[in-house]
C-alpha positions as CSV (number, residue, x, y, z in Angstrom):
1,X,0.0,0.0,0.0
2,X,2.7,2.0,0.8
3,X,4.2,1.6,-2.7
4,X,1.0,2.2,-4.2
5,X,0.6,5.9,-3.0
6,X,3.3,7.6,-4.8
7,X,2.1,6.7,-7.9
8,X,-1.3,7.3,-7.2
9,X,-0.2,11.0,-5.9
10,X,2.3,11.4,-9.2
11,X,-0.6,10.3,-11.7
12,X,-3.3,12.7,-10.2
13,X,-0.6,15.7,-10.4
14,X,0.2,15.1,-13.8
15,X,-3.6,14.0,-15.0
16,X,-5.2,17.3,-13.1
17,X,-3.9,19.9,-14.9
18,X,-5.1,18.4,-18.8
19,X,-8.7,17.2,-16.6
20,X,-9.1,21.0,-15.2
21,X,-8.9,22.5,-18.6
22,X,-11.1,19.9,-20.4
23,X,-13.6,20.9,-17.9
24,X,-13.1,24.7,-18.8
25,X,-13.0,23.9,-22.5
26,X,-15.9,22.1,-22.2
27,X,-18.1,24.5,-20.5
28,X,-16.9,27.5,-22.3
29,X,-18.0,25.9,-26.1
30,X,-20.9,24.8,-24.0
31,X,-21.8,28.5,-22.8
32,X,-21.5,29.9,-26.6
33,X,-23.7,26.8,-28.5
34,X,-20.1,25.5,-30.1
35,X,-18.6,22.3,-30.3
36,X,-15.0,20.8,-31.6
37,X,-16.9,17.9,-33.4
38,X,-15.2,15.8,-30.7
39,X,-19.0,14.1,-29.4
40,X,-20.0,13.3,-33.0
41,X,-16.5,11.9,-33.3
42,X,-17.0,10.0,-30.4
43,X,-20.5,8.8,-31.8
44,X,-19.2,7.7,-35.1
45,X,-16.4,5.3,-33.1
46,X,-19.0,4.1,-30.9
47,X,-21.3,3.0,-34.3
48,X,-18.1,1.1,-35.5
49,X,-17.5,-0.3,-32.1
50,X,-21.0,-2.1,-32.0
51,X,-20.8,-3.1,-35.5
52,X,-17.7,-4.9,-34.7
53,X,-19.6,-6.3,-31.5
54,X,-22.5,-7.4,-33.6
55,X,-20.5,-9.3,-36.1
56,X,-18.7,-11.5,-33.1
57,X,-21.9,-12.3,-31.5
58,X,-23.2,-13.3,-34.8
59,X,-20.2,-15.7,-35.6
60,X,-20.7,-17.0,-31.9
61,X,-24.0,-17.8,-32.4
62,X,-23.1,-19.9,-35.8
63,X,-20.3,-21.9,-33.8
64,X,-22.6,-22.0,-30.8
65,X,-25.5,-23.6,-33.3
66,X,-23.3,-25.6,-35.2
67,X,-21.8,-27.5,-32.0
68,X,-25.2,-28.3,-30.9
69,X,-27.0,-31.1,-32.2
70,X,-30.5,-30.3,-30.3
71,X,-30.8,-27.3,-32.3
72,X,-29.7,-28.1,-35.3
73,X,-33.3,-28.8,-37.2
74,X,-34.7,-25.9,-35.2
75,X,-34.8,-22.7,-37.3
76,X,-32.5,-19.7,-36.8
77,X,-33.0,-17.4,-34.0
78,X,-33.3,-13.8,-35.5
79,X,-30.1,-11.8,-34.3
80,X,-30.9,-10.2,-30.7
81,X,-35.2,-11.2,-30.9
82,X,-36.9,-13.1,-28.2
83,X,-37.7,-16.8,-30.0
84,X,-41.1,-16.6,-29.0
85,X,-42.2,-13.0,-30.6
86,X,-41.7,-11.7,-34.1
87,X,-41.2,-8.0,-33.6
88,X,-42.4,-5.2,-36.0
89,X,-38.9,-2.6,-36.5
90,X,-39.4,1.2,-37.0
91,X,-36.3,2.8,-38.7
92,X,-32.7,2.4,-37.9
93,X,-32.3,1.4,-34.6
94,X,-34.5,-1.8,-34.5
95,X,-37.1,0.1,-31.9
96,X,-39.9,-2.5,-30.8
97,X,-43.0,-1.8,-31.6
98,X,-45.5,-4.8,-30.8
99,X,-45.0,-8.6,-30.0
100,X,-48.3,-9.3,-32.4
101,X,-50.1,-7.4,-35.3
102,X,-53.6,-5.7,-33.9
103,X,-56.0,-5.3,-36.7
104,X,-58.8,-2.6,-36.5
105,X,-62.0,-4.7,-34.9
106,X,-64.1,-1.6,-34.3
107,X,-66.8,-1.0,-36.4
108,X,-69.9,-3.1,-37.8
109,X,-69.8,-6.7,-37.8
110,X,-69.5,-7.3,-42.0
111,X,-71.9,-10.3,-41.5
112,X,-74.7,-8.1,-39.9
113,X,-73.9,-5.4,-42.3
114,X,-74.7,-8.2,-45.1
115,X,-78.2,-9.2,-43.4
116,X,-79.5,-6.4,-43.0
117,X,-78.6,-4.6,-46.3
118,X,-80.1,-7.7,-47.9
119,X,-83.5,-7.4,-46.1
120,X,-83.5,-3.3,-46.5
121,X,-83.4,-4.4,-50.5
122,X,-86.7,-5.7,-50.7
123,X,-88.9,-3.8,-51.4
124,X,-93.0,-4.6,-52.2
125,X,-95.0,-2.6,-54.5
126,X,-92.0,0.3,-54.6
127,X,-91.8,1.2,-50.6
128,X,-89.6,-0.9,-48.5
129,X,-90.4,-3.1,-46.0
130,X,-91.3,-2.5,-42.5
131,X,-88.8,-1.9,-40.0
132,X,-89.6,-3.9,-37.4
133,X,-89.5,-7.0,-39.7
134,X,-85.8,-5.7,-40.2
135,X,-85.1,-6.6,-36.6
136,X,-86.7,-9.6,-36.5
137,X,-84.1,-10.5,-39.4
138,X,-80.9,-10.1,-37.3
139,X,-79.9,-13.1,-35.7
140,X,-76.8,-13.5,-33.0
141,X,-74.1,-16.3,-33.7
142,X,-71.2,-16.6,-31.2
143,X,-68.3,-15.5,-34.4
144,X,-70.2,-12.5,-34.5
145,X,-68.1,-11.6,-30.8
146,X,-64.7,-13.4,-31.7
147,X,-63.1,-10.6,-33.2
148,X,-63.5,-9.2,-30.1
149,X,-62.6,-11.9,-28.3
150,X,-59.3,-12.1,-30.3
151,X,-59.1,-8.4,-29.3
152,X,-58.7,-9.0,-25.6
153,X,-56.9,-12.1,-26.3
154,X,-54.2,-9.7,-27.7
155,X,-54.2,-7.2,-25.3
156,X,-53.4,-10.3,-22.6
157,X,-50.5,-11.3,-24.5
158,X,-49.4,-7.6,-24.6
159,X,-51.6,-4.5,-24.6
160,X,-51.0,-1.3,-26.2
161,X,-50.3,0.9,-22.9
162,X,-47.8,-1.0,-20.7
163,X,-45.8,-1.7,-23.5
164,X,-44.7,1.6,-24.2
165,X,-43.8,2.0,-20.4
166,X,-40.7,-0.8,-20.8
167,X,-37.2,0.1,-22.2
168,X,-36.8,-0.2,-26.0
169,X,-35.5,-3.7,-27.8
170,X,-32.1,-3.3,-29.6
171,X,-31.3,-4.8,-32.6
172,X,-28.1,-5.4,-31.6
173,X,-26.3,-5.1,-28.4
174,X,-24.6,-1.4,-27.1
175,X,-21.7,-2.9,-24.8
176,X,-24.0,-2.1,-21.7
177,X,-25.5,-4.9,-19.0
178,X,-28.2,-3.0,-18.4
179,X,-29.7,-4.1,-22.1
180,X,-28.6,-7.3,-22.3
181,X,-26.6,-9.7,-19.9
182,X,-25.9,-12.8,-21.8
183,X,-23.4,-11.4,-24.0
184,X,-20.3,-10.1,-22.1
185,X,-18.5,-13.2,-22.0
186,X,-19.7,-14.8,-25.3
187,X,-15.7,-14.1,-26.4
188,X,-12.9,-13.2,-24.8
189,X,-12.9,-10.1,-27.8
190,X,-16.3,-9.3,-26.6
191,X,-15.0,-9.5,-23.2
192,X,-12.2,-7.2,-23.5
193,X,-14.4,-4.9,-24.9
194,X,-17.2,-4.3,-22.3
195,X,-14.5,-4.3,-19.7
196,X,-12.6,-1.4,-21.7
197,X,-16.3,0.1,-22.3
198,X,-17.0,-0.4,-18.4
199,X,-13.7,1.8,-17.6
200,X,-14.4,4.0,-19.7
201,X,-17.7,5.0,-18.7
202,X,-17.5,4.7,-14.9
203,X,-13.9,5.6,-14.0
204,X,-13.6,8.4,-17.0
205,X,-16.8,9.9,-18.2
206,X,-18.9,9.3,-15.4
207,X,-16.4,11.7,-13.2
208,X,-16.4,14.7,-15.8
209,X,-20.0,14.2,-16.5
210,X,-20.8,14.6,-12.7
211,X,-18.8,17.4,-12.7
212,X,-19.8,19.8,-15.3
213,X,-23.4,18.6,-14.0
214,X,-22.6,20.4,-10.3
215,X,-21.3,23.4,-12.5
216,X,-24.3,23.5,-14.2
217,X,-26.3,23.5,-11.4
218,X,-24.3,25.7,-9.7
219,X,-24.2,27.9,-13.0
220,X,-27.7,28.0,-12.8
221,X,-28.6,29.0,-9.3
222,X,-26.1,31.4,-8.5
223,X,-26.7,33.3,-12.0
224,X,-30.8,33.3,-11.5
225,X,-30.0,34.9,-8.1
226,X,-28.2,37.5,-9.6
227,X,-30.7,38.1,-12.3
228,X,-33.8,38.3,-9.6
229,X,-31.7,41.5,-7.8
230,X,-32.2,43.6,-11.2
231,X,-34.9,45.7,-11.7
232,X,-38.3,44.3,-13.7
233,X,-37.8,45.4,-17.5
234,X,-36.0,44.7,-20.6
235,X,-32.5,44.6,-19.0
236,X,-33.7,41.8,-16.7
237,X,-35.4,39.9,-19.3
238,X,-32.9,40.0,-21.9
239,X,-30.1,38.5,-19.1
240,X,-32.9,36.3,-17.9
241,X,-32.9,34.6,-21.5
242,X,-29.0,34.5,-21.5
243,X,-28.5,32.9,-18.2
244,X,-31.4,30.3,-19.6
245,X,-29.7,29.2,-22.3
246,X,-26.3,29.1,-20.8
247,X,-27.2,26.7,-18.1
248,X,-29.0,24.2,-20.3
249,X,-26.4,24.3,-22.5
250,X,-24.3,23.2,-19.8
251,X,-26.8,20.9,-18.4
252,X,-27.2,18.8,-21.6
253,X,-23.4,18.3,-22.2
254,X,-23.0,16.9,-19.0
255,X,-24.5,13.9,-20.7
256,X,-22.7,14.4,-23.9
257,X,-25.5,14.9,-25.5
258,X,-26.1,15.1,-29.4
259,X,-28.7,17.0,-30.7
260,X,-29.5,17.0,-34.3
261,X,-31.8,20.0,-35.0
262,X,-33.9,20.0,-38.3
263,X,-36.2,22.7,-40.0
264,X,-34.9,25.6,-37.4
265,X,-36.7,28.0,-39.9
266,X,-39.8,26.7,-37.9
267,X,-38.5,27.3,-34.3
268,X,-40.3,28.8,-31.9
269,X,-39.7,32.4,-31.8
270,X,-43.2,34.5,-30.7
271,X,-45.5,33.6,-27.8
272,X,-47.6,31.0,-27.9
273,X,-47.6,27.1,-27.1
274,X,-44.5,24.6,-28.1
275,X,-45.9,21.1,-28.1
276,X,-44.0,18.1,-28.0
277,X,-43.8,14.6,-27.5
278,X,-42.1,13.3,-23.7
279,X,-40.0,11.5,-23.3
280,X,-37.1,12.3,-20.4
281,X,-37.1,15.3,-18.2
282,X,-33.7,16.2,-20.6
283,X,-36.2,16.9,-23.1
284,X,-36.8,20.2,-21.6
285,X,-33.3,21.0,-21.7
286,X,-32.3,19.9,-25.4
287,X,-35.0,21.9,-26.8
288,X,-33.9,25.1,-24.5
289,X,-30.4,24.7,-25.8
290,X,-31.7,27.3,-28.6
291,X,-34.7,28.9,-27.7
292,X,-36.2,30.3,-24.2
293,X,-39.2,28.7,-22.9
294,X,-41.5,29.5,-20.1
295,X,-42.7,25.8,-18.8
296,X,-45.8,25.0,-16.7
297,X,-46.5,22.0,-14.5
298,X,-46.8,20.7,-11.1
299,X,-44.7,22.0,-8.4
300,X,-41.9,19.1,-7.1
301,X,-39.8,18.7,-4.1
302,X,-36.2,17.5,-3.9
303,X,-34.1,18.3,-6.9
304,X,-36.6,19.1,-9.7
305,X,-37.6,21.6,-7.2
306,X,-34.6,23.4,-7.0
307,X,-34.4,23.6,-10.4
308,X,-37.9,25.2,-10.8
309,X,-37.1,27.8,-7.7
310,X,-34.1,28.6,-9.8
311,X,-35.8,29.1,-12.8
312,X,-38.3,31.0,-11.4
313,X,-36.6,33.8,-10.5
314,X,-34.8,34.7,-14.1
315,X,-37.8,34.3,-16.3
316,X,-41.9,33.7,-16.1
317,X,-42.5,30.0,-15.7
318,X,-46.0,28.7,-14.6
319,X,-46.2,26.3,-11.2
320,X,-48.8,24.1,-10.1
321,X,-49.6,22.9,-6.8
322,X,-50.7,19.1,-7.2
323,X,-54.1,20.2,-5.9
324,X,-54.0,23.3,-8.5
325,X,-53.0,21.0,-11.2
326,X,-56.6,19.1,-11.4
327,X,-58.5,22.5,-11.8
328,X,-59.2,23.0,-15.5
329,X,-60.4,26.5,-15.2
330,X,-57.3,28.2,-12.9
331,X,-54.7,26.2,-16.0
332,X,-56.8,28.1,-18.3
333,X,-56.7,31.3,-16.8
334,X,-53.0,31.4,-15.8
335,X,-52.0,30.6,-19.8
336,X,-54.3,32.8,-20.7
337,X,-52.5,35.3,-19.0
338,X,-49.0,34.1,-20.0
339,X,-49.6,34.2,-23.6
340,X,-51.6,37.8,-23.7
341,X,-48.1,39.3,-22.6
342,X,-46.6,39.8,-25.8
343,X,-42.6,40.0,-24.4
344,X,-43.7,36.3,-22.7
345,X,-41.4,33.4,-24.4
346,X,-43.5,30.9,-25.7
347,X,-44.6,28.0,-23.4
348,X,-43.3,24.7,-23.0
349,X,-46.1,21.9,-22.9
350,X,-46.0,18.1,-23.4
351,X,-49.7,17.4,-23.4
352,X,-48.8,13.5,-22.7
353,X,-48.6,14.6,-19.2
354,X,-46.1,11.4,-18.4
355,X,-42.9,10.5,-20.1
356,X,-43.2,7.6,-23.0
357,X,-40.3,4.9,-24.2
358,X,-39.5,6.5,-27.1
359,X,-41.9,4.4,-29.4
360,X,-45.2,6.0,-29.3
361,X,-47.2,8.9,-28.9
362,X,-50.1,8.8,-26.4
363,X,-53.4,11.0,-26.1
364,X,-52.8,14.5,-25.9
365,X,-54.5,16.5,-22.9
366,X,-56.7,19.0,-24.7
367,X,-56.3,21.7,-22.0
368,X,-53.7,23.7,-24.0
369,X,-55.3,23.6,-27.3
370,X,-58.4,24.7,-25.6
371,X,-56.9,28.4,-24.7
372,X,-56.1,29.7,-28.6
373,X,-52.8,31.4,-29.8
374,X,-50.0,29.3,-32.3
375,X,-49.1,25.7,-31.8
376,X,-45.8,25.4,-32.3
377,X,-45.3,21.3,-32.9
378,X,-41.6,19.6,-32.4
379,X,-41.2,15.8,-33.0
380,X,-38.2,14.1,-30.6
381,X,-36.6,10.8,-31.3
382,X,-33.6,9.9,-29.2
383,X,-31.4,6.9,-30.9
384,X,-31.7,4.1,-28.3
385,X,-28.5,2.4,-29.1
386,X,-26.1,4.8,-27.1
387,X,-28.3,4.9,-23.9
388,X,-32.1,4.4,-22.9
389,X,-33.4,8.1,-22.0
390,X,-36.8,6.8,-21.1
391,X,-37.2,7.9,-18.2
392,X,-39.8,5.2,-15.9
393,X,-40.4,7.8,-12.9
394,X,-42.5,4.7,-11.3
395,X,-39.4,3.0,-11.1
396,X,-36.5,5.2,-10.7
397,X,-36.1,8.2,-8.6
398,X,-34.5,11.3,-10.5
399,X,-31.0,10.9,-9.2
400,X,-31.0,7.3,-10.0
401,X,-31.7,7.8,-13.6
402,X,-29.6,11.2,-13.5
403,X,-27.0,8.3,-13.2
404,X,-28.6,5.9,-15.5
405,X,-27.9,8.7,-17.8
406,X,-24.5,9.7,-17.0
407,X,-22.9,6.0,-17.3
408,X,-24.6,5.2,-20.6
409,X,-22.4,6.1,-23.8
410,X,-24.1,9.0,-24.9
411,X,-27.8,10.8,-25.6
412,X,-28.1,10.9,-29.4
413,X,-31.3,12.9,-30.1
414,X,-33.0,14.4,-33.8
415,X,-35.1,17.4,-33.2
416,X,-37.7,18.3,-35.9
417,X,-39.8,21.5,-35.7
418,X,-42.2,22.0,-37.6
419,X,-44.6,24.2,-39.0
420,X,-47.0,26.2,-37.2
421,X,-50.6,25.4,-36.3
422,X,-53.7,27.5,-35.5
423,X,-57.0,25.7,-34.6
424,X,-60.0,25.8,-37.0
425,X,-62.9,27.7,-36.4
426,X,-65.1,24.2,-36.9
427,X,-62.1,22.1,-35.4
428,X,-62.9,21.2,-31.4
429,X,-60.4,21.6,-29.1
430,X,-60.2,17.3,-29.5
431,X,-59.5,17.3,-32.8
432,X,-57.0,20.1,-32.9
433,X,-54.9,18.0,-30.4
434,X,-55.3,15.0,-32.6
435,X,-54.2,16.7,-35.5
436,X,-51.1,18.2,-33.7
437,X,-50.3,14.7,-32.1
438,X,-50.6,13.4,-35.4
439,X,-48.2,15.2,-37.2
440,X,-46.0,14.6,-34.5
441,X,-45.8,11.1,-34.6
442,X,-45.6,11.2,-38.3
443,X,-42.4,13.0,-38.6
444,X,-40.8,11.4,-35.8
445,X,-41.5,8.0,-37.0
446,X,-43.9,6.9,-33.5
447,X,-47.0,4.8,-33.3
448,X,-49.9,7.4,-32.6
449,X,-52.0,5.8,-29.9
450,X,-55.3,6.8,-28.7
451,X,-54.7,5.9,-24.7
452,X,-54.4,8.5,-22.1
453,X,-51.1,8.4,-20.8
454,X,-52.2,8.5,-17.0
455,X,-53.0,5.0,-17.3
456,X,-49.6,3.9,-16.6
457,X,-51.0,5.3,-12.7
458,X,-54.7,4.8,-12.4
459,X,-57.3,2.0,-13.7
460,X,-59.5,2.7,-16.8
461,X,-62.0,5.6,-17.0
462,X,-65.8,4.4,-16.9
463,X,-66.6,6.1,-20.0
464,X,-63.9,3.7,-21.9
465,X,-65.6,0.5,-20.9
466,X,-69.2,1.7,-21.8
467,X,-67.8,3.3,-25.2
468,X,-66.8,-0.6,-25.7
469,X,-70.3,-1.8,-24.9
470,X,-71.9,0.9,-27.0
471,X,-69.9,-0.1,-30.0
472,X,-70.6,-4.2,-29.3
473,X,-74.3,-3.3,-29.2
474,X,-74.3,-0.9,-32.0
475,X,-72.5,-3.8,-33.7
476,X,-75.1,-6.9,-33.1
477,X,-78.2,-4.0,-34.6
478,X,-76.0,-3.8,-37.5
479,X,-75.7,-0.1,-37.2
């Protein structure tokens, strides 16, 4: 131990210097929106890295298949897919979509359509036939229910809701144990690898990002205090905006983040509403890493909260209390008043009210579409295969996935903005959020699903279950 020390003492002295200005370096491109290219660099070596990775487990699998005799008139596995589940792949980085293929079951049963168009086609003497005798016509079979019946079947094997609630599938593996655990000693290459990865991550990046995190932080609070002392007016609000963008800036690199920004001719500029799909808390800051925002939502405790106090005092944000939060009416009035301040940034809103994996989009709240002014919609994919950003806030605390995030390779995000919306004077507030939620999912290549996102928290509404019974008996009257 003794003999350890010196070197220990010797290779902090000489690594301290070169860390300390990395850290500067860092922060100050960080602080101006500039980069050195080094974190797309870093990204393009990590691509090669798990293409390498995913040829060896692919020629391990062969020899693995080859040597075993039980398995050799069993049919090939498909490279990193459960045996038992043929999964439906959206873009590049083999996201998972569904275990089975849903058909659309709602609607009128085609053979009770057929009946009763039949009978309504008879007609005596030129008038068609009574009604009544119409009713008598319809008959019930059992197959007339089990499409329904195959429905719920389905959503046993896997429903539509908790599914997008669960980490992303890979299509091949990222190096991390967290994804996958059966790989890590498939090879000794493979082996030598994730250890090197495993180094890297905790004993290298996992410092510096923690680091330039706390400066951020610090950054963030000590520059807002300074910014509440000024006077209210244009002085205050144009450092306000500065000290904003500066700290998320900072925020997001502490997770060397990559953020590929598209269409910024459509970026939100004026005052109004920016909507977006959710799915981490770091969505808030990649999308402030340009423009200023004023966000609303529900007041927290512990660490968000300090963040929101912070925020608070450098530039007008809108916060909830959770009993608050239910009212309708006092949401309503408070953005109402936000957005008839024309100086006011635009708002920050994720109608989904909960963060989703990534895959899908779920029912928008209409709330915001409800109050008038410009929808501003933005589309946010995130590239699952340098690190999960889902963030599951029924499993993990913040600081737990604050350190999810910080030992995963990187957060590779594309942004799309796109162009502004306006509500139509026969379009309900409903509709409008459909429409928005739509084109959302469109450009960002998500399944757009119908499901409130709350249900990940509560049990079904009652008006779901009789909106299934009214459509069954609408159904069997051939309606």
């Amino acid at each position: 131990m003794a003999l350890i020390m010196p070197f220990v003492s010797v290779a902090v002295s000489i690594l301290y210097t070169p860390f300390l200005l990395l850290i500067l370096c860092v922060i100050f491109l960080a602080s101006i929106g500039k980069s050195l290219g080094v974190r797309r660099l870093y990204v393009n070596i990590l691509l090669k890295l798990f293409e390498y990775g995913r040829q060896h487990i692919e020629v391990a699998k062969k020899v693995q298949r080859s040597d075993s005799s039980d398995e050799e008139d069993e049919p090939p596995v498909p490279e990193d897919k459960p045996p038992s589940a043929i999964i439906k792949e959206n873009g590049l980085n083999g996201t998972k979509m569904s275990v089975i293929e849903r058909e659309e079951i709602l609607g009128p049963s085609p053979e009770l359509n057929y009946k009763r168009s039949s009978s309504q086609e008879r007609v005596h003497d030129g008038h068609r036939l009574d009604q009544v005798k119409n009713e008598h016509s319809l008959e019930f079979h059992l197959n007339h229910c089990l499409d329904l019946v195959k429905a719920g079947m389905e959503s046993i094997i896997e429903d539509q809701v908790t599914s997008v609630f669960e980490a992303e599938e890979l299509r091949s593996w990222n190096l991390l144990t967290r994804t996958n655990r059966q790989y890590e000693f498939l090879t000794w290459r493979l082996t030598i690898i994730w250890a090197m990865g495993f180094v890297v991550r905790y004993f290298f990046l996992l410092p510096l990002r923690m680091l330039i995190f706390v400066i951020g932080v610090l950054t963030m609070i000590i520059m807002t205090t300074l910014v509440s002392l000024l006077p209210a007016g244009r002085f205050r609000t144009f450092f306000g905006r500065i000290c904003y963008r500066l700290s998320m800036r900072v925020l997001i690199r502490s997770l060397s983040c990559v953020a590929t920004y598209h269409n910024a001719e459509y970026m939100p500029k004026t005052n109004g509403f920016c909507v977006a799909n959710h799915t981490t808390p770091i969505d808030v800051a990649i999308l402030s890493a340009n423009t200023c925002f004023s966000m609303i939502g529900q007041r927290h405790g512990g660490f968000l909260g300090l963040l929101q106090r912070a925020l608070a005092r450098a530039s007008p944000h809108i916060w909830f209390e959770r009993s608050e939060v239910k009212d309708r009416h006092a949401v309503a009035k408070r953005l109402k008043e936000h957005i008839s301040v024309p100086d006011n940034p635009p708002i920050l809103i994720f109608p989904e009210g909960t963060c989703i994996n990534n895959t899908s989009v779920m029912q928008f709240k209409k709330g915001s579409f409800e109050v008038g002014g410009t929808i501003y919609p933005v589309a946010i994919k995130y590239d699952p295969r340098f690190g999960d950003a889902f963030w599951n806030s029924s499993r993990y605390g913040m600081l737990h996935y604050l350190l999810n995030m910080m030992t995963s390779w990187a957060i590779v995000c594309d942004v799309w903005y796109l162009p502004p919306m306006a509500r139509e004077s026969h379009e309900s507030a409903v509709d409008f959020a459909n429409r928005v939620k739509s084109v959302i999912a469109r450009q960002g290549g998500l399944v757009d699903l119908m499901w409130d996102g709350q249900l990940k928290r509560m049990k079904p509404k009652k008006e779901w279950k009789e909106l299934q019974q009214e459509v069954f008996s609408k159904r069997l009257k051939g309606e």
